[in-house]
BABAZA-213955 format. One record per residue: residue number from 1; residue in one letter; x, y, z of N, C-alpha, C in turn. Coordinates in nm, 4 decimals. Example, Ala and Ser with C-alpha at 12.3 -4.5 7.8 and 13.67 -1.06 7.14 Angstrom:
// residues 2
SITE   i aa      n.x      n.y      n.z     ca.x     ca.y     ca.z      c.x      c.y      c.z
SITE   1  A   1.3190  -0.5690   0.7800   1.2300  -0.4500   0.7800   1.3200  -0.3300   0.7800
SITE   2  S   1.2850  -0.2250   0.7080   1.3670  -0.1060   0.7140   1.2900   0.0030   0.7870
***
This chain:
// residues 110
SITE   i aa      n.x      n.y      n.z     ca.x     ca.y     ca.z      c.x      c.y      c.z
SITE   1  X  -6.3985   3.2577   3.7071  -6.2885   3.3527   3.7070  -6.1868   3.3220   3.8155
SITE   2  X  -6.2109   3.2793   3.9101  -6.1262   3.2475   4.0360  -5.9953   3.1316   4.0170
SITE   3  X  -6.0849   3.0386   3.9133  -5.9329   2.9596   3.8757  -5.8577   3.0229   3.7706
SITE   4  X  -5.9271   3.1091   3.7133  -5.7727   3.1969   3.5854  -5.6907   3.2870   3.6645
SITE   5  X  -5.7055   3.2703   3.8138  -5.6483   3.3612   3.9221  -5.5213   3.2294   3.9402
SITE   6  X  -5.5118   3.0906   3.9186  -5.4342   3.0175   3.9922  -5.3729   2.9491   3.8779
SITE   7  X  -5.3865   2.9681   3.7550  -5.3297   2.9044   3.5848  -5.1654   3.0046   3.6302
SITE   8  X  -5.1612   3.1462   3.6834  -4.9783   3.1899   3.6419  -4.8968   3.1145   3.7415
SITE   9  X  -4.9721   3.0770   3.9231  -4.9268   2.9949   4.0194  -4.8599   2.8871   3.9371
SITE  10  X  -4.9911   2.8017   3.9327  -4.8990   2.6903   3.7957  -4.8293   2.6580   3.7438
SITE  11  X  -4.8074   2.8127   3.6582  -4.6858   2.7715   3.5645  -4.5931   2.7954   3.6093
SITE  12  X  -4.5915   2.9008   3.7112  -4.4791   2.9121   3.8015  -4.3716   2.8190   3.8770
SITE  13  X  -4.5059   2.7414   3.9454  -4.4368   2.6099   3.9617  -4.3640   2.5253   3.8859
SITE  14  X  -4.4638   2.5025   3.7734  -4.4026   2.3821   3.7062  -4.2735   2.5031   3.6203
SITE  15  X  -4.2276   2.5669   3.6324  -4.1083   2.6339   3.5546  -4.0212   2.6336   3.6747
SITE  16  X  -4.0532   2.6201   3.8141  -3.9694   2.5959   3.9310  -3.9094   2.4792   3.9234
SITE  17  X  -4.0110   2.4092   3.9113  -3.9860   2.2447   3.9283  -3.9039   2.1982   3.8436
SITE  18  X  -3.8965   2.2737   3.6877  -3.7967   2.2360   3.5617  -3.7007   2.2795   3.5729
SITE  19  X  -3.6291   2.3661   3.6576  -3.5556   2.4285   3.7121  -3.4701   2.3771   3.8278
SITE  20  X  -3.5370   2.3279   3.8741  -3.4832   2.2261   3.9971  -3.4484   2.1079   3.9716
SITE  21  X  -3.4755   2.0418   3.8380  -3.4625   1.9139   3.7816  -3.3359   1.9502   3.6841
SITE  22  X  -3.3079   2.0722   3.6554  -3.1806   2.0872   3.5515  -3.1114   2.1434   3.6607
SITE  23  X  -3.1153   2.2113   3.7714  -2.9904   2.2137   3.8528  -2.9558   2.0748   3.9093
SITE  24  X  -3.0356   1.9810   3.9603  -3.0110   1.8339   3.9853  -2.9132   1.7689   3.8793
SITE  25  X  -2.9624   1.7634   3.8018  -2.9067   1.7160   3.6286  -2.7512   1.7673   3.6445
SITE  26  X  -2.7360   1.9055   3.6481  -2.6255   1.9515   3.6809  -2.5001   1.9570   3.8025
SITE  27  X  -2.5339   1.9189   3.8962  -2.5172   1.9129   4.0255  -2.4788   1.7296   4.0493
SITE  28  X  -2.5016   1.6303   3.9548  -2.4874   1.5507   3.9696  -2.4049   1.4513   4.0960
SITE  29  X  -2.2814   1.4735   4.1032  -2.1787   1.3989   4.1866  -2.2501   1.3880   4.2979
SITE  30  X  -2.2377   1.2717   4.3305  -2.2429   1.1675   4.4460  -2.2679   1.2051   4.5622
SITE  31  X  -2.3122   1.2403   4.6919  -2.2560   1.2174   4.8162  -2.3066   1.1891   4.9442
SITE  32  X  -2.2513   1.1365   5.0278  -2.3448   1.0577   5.1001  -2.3916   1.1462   5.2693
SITE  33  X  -2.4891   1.1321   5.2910  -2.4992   1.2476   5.4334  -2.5263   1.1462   5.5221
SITE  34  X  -2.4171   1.2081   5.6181  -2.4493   1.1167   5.7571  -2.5060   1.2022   5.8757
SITE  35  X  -2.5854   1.1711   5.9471  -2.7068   1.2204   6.0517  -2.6790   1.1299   6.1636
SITE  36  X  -2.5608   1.1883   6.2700  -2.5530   1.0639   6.3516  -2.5501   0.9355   6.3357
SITE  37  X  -2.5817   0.8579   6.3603  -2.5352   0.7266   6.3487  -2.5960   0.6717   6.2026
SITE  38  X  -2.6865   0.7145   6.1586  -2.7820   0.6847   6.0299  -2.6837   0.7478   5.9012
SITE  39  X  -2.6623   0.6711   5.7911  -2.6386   0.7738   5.6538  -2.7316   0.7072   5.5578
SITE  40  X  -2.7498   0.8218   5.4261  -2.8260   0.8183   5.2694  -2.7252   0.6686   5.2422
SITE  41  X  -2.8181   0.6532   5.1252  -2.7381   0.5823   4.9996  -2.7098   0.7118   4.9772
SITE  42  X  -2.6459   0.6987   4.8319  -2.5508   0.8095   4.7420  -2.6665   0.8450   4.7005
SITE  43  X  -2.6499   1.0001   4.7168  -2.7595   1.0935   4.6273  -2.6875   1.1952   4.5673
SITE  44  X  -2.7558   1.2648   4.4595  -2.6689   1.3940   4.4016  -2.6788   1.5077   4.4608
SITE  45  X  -2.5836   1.5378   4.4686  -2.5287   1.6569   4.5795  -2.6945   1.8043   4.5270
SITE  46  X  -2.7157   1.7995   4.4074  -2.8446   1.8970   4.3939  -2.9731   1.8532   4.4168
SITE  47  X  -2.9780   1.7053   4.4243  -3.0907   1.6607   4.5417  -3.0924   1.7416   4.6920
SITE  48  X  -2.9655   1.6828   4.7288  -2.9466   1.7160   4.8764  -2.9567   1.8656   4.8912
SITE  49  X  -2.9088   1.9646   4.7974  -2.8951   2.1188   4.8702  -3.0789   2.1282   4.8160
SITE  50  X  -3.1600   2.1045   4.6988  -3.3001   2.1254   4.6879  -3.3983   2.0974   4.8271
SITE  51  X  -3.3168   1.9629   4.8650  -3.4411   1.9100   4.9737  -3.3847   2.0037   5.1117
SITE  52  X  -3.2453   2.0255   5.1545  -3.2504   2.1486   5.2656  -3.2584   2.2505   5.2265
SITE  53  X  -3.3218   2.3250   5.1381  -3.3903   2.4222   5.0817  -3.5196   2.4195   5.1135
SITE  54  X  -3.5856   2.2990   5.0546  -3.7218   2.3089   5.1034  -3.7681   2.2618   5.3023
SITE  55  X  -3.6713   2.1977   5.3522  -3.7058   2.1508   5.4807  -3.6633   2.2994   5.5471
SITE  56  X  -3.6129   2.3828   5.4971  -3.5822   2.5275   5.5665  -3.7222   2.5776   5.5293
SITE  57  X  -3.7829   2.6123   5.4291  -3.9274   2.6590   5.4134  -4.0080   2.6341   5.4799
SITE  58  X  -4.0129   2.5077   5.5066  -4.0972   2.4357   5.6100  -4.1112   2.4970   5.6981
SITE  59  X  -4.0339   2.4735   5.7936  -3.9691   2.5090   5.9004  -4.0153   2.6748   5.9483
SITE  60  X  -3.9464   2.8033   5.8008  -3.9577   2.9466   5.8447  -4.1135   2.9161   5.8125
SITE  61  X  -4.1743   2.8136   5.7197  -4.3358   2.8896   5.7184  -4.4089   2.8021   5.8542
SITE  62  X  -4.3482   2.7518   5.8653  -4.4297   2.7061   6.0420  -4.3947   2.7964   6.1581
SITE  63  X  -4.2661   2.8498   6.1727  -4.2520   2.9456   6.3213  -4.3453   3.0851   6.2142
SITE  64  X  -4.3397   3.0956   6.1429  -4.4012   3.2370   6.0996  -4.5740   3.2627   6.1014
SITE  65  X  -4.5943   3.1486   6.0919  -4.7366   3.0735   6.0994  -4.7958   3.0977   6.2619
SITE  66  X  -4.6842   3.0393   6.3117  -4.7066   3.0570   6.4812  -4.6860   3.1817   6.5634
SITE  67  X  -4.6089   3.2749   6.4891  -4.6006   3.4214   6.5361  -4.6997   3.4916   6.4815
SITE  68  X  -4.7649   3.4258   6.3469  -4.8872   3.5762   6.3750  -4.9977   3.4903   6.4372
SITE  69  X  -5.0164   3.3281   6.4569  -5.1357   3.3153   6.5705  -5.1153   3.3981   6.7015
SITE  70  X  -4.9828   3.4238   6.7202  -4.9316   3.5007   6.8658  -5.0113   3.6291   6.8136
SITE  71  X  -4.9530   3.6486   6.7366  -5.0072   3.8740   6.7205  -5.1591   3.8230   6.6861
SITE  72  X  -5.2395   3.7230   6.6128  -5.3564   3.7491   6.6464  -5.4465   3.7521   6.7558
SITE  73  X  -5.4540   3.6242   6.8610  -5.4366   3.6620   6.9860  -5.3967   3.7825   7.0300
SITE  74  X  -5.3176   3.8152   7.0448  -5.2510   3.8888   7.1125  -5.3762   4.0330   7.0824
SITE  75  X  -5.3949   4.0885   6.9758  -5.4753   4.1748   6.8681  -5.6555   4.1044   6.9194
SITE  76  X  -5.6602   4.0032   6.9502  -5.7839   4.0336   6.9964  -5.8270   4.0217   7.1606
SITE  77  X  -5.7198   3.9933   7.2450  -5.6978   4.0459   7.3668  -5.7252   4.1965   7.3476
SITE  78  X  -5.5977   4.2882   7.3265  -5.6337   4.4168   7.2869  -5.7645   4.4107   7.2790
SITE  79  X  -5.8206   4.4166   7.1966  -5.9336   4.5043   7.1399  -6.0417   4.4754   7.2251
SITE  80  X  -6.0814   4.3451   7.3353  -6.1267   4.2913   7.3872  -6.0963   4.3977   7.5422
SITE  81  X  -6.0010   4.4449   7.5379  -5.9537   4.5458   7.6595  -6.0067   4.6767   7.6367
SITE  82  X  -5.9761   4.7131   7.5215  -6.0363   4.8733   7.4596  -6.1813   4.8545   7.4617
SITE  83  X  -6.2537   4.7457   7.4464  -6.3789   4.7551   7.4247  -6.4484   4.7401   7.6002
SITE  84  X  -6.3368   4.7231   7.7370  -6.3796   4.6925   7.8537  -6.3455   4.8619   7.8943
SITE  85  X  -6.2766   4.9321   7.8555  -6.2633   5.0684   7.8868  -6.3779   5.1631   7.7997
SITE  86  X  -6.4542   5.0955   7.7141  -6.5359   5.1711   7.7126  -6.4945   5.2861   7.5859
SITE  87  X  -6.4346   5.1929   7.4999  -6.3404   5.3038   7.3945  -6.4716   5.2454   7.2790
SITE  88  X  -6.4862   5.3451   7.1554  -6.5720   5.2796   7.0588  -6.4946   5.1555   7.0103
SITE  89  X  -6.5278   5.0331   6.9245  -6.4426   4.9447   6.8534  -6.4856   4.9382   6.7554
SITE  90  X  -6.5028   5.0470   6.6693  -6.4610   5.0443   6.5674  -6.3448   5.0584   6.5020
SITE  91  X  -6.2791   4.9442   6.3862  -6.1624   4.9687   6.3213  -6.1423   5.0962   6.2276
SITE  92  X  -6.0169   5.1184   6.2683  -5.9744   5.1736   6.1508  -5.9948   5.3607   6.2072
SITE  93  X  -6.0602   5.3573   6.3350  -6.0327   5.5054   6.3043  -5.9792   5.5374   6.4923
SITE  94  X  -5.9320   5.6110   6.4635  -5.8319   5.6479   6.6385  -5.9041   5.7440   6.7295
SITE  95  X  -5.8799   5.6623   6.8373  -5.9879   5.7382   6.9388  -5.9159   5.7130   7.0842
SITE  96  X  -5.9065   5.8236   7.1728  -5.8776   5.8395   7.3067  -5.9613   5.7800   7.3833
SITE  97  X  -5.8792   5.7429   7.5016  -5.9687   5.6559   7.6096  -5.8381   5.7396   7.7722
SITE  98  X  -5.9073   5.8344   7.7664  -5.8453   5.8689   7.8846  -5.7065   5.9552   7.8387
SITE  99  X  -5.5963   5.9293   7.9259  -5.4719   5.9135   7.8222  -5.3732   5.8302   7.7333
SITE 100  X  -5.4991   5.7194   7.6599  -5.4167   5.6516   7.6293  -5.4766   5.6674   7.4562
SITE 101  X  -5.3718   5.6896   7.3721  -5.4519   5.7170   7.2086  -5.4400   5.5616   7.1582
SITE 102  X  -5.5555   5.5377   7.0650  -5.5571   5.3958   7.0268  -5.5429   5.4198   6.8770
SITE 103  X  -5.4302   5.3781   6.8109  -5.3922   5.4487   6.6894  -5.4697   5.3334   6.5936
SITE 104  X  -5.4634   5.3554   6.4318  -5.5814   5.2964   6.3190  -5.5201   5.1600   6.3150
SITE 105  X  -5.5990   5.0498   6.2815  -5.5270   4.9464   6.2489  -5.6137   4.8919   6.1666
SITE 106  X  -5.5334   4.8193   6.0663  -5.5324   4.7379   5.9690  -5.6187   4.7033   5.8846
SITE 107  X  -5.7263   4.6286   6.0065  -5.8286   4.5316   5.9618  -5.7753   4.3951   5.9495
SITE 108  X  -5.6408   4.3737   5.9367  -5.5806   4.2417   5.8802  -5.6350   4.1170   5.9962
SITE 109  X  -5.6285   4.1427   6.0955  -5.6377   4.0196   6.1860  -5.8078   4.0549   6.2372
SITE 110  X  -5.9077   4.0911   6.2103  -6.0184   4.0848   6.2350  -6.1287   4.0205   6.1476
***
């Protein structure tokens, strides 16, 4: 059952990918990118906007990648502190430690 979970991914893709091959198709004309001293041969201008499309993905899914290793860290510091004050640690339900209230969380990063 777990791979009839990843057959709509699939087609998704490959209906992305056919999609990206008829805006290319369309997008045709020529042009050449220069990068400092380095330039392309001639590529079609819907090559070039597809591939800085995807090198931007890259990119937001790597800093985004690296901000929740920050909040996970960060989330088990916490809890690693609440559990040195002597607070219960159990998730998910809110409990005082003095005056400080430790409100419900998630479960997501544990």
């Amino acid at each position: 059952m777990k791979g009839l979970k990843i057959i709509p991914m699939f087609l998704v893709l490959m209906a992305l990918t056919y999609a990206g091959m008829l805006f290319v198709q369309a997008n045709s004309e020529e042009v050449i990118v220069r990068l400092g001293l380095s330039q392309s041969p001639p590529l079609a201008i819907g090559f070039v906007v597809l591939t800085s499309i995807f090198i931007g993905m890259l990119v937001c899914g790597t800093l985004c990648s690296v901000e929740m290793l920050a909040l996970y860290v960060q989330n088990r510091k916490l809890k690693k502190k609440i559990i040195n004050l002597g607070a219960p640690a159990k998730v998910g339900t809110a409990s005082v430690v003095g005056d400080v209230v430790t409100p419900k969380t998630s479960g997501r990063f544990t």
